[in-house]
C-alpha positions in Angstrom: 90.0 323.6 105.9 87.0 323.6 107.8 83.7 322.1 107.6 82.0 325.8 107.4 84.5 326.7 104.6 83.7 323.4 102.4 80.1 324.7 102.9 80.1 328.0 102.3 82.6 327.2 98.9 79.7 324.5 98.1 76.8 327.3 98.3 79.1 329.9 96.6 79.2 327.0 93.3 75.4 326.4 93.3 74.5 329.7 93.1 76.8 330.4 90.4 75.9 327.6 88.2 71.9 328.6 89.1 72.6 332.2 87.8 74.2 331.1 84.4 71.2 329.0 84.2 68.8 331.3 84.4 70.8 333.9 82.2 71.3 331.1 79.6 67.6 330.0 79.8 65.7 333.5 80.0 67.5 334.7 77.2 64.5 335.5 74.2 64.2 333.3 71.8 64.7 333.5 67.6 61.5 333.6 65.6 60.9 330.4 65.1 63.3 328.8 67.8 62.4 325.6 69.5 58.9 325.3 67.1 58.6 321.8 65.7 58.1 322.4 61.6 55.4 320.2 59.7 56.3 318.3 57.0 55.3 320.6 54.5 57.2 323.1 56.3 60.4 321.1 56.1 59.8 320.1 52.5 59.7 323.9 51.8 62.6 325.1 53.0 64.5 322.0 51.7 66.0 322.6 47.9 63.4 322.2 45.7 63.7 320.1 42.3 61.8 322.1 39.8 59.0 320.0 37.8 59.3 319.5 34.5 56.7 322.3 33.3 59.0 324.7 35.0 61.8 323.2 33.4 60.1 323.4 30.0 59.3 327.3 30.7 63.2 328.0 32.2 63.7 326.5 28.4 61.5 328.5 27.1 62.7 331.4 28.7 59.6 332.4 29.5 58.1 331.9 26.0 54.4 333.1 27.2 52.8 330.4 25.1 54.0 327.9 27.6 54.5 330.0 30.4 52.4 332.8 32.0 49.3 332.8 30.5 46.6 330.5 30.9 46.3 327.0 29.2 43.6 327.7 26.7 45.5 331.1 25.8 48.5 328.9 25.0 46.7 326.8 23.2 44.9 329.2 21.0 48.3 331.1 20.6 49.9 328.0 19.2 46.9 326.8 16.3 47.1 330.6 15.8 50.3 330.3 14.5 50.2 327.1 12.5 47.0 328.8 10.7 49.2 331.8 10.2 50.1 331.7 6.0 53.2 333.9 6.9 54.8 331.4 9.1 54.3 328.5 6.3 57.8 327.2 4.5 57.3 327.2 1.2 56.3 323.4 1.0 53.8 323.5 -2.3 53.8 319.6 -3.0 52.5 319.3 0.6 50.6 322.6 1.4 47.2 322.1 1.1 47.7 318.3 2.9 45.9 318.9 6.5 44.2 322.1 5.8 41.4 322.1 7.9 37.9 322.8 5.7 37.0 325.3 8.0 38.9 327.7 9.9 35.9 327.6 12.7 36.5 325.7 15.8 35.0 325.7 19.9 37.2 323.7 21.3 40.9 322.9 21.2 42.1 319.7 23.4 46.7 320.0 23.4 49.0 317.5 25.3 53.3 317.9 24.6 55.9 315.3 24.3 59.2 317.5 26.0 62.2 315.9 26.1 63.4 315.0 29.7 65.7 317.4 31.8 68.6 318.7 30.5 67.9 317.1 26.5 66.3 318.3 23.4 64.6 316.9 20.7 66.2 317.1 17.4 64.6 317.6 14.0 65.8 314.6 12.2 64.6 312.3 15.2 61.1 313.7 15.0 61.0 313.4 11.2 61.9 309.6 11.5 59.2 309.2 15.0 56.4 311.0 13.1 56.8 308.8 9.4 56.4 305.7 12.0 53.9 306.7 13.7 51.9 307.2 10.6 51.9 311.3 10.7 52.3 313.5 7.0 54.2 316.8 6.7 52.0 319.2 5.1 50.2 322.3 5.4 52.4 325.2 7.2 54.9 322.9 7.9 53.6 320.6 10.2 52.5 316.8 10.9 49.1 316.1 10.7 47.4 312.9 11.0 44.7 312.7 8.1 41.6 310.3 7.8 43.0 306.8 5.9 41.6 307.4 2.4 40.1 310.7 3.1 42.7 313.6 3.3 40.3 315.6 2.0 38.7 316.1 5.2 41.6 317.9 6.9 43.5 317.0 10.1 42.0 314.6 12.8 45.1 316.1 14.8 47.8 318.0 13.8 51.9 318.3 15.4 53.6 321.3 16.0 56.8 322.7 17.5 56.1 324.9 20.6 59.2 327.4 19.7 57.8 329.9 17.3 57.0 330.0 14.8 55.5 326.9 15.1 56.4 324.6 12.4 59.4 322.6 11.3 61.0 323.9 8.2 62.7 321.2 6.2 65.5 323.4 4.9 66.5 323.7 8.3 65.7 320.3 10.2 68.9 319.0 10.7 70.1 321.4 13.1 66.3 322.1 14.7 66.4 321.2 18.6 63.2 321.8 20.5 62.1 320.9 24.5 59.1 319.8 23.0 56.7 319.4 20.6 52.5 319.8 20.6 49.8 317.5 19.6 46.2 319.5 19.7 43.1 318.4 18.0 40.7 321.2 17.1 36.6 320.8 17.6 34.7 319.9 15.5 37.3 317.3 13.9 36.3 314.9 10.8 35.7 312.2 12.8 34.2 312.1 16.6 35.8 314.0 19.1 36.6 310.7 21.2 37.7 308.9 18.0 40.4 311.9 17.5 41.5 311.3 21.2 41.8 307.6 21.1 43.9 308.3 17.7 46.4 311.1 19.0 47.0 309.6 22.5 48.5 306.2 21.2 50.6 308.5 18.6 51.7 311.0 21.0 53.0 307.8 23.9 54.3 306.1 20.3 56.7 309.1 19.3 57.5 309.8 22.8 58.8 305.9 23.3 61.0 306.5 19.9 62.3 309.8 21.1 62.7 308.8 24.5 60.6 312.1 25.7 57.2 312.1 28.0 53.9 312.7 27.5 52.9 315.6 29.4 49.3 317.3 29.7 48.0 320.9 29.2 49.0 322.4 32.4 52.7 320.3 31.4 52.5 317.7 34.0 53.1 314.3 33.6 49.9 313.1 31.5 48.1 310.1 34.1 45.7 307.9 34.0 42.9 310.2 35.8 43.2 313.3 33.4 43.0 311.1 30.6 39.8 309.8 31.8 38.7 313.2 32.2 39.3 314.2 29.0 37.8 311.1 27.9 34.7 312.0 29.8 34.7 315.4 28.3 34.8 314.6 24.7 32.0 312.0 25.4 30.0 315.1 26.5 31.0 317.4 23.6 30.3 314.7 21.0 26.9 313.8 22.9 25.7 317.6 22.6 26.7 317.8 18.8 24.4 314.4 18.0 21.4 316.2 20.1 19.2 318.0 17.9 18.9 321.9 18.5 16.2 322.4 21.1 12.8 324.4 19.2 10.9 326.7 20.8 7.7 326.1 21.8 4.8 327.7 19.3 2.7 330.4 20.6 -0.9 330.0 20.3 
């Protein structure tokens, strides 16, 4: 074979491999194609571990006093129904022990224990985890913590179930499961609004180490150290404004 036939075979090969390069190369690209994605990006399309609030609502199904409404709804929903007399057991050695004195209230502050993914809590656990952490059964069938000497004075924080209707009937608490359970205080309380905090937080993080659960806060995230402080902060303020006398007008002359 011929140098001019090694050649022209030699050209005949480049341009054949330069047109499946440009075929291969010009061809459009996918949305998307060849775009580096952020991290966020990444994270997003990745499967997703749901939090435990979502959890807590899937167990729920949807329940809307967990789940699709806002937090102070929720919690107004939930005292609604432990001051409801037609959800009450009929408990009458215990009713009347944590009725608040009055019914009127401006501010309601709620944090939950839930059990952790995939468990429940079970009645007779939270009947031995409330009795040690100092907690009464009484009026419409749920725990309240009363002031030492002074039950008189009503609830400085009461504990409900979150599945309706609220309470924990005794006739039935063996066989009770719940995904968790809710500690609000209502405004004004018998005793300073801090003072109620500093006494339902250490209870709430005591039942929750007996039951093995976690404390979680209103919006049902893991309760930290920076929205306690903020709650902290705003019960200073509430019980500040209730110590300042009412502001008088000034007299006309």
């Amino acid at each position: 074979m011929s140098d001019v036939t090694l050649l022209r075979i030699g050209i005949l090969i480049a341009g054949l491999i330069l047109i499946a390069a440009i075929v291969f190369f010009g061809r459009p690209r996918k949305p998307g194609q060849g775009t580096r994605l952020a991290r966020d990006d990444r994270a997003a399309d990745a499967r997703r571990e749901p939090t435990l609030g979502e959890q807590l609502e899937q167990e729920l199904g949807g329940d809307s006093h967990v789940a699709g409404e806002s937090t102070t709804q929720a919690e107004l929903d939930l005292l609604d129904r432990t001051l409801d007399p037609a959800a009450a057991p009929a408990t009458p050695a215990t009713s009347e022990l944590g009725r608040r004195v009055s019914e009127d209230f401006d501010k309601i502050v709620t944090i939950y224990l839930a059990a952790r993914a995939g468990e429940k809590l079970h009645g007779p656990d939270i009947i031995v985890a409330a009795e040690k952490a100092g907690l009464v059964y009484g009026y419409m069938g749920v725990f309240h913590r009363l002031v030492e000497h002074h039950p008189e004075r009503g609830p400085v924080f009461s504990v409900a179930n979150i599945l309706k209707p609220g309470n924990f009937d005794m006739a039935d608490i063996q066989s009770l499961q719940t995904p968790a359970i809710a500690f609000f205080l209502t405004l004004p309380a018998p005793v300073p609004a801090l003072d109620a905090w500093e006494t339902m937080l250490p209870t709430a993080e005591r039942m929750a180490e007996l039951l093995g659960g976690l404390v979680l806060d209103e919006q049902r995230e893991i309760l930290g150290r920076k929205r306690i402080g903020e709650i902290r902060d705003e019960l200073r303020v509430y019980d500040r404004q209730r110590e300042a006398p009412p502001l008088s007008k000034p007299t006309r002359w």
